[in-house]
C-alpha positions as CSV (number, residue, x, y, z in Angstrom):
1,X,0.0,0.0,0.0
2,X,1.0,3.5,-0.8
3,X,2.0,6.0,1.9
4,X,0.6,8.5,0.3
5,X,-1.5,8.5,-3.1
6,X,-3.4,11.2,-5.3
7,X,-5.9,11.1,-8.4
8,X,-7.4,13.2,-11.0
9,X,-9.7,11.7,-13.9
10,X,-11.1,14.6,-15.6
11,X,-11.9,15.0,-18.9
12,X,-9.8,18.0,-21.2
13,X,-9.2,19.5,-24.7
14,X,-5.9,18.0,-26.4
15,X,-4.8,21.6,-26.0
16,X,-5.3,21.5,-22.4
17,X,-3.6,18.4,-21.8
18,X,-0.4,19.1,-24.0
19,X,-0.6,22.4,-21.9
20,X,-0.3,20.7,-18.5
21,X,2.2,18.2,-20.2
22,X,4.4,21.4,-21.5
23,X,4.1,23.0,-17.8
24,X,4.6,19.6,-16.3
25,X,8.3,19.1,-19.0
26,X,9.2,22.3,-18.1
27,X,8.7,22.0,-13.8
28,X,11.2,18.5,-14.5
29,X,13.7,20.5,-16.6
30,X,14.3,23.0,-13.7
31,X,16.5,22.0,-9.9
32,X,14.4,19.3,-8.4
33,X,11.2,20.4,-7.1
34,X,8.7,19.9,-9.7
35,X,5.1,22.4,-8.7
36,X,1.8,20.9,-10.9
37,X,-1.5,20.9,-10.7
38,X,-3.8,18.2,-9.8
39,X,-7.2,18.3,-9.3
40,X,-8.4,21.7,-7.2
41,X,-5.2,21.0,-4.9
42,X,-1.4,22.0,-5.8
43,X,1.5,19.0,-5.5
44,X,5.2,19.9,-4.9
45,X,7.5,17.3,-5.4
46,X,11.5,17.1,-5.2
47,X,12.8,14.9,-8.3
48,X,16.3,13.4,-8.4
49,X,18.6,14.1,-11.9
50,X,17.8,10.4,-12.1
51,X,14.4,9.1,-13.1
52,X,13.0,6.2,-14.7
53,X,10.3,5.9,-17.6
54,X,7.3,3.8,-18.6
55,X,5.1,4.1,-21.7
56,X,2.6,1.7,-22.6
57,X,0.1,2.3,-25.3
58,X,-3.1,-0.4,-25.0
59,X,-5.9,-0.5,-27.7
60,X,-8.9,-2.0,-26.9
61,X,-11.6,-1.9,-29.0
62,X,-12.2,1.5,-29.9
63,X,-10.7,3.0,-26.8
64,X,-6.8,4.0,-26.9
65,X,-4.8,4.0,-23.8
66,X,-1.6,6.1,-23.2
67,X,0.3,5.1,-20.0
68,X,3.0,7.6,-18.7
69,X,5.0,6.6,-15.5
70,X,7.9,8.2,-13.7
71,X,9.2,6.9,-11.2
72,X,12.4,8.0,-8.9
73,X,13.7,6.8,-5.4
74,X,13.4,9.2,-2.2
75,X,16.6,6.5,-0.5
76,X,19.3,9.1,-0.5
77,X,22.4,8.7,-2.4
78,X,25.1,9.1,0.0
79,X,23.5,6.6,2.4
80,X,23.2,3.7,-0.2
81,X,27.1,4.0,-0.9
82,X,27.9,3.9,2.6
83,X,25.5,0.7,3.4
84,X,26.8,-0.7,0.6
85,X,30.8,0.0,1.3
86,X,30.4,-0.9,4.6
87,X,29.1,-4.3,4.1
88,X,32.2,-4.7,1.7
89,X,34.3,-4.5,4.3
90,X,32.5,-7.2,6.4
């Protein structure tokens, strides 16, 4: 289970959704915290330089589906290299 988990499912203009996808690219190209809207609420969250990506396109019928995932680890850094030099050592 999630510790902490936010929807929207709304429907929107192709021009509004390439918007919020533009201000979304741009948010992720700046230092790390990444501001976007979602739903009536505002999410701030702080993105490592290292992320990973998932597309999956699914047709069913006459229903197309266009999955975007991003996902990124909150672990810091520093802390995995010293678990992982320090159990080198033992």
């Amino acid at each position: 289970m999630a510790d902490v988990k936010v929807e929207r499912k709304v429907a929107l203009s192709r021009a509004e959704m390439a918007q919020w996808l533009a201000d979304l690219g741009k948010e992720l190209s700046g230092e790390g915290t990444v501001t976007f809207r979602l739903a009536d609420s505002t999410v701030e969250l702080k993105v490592p330089d290292d992320v990973r990506f998932e597309a999956e396109v699914e047709v069913d019928g006459d229903e197309v589906e266009l999955e975007i995932e991003l996902k990124w680890s909150t672990a810091r850094r520093a802390s995995r290299a010293s678990t992982k030099s320090g159990s080198a050592g033992s």
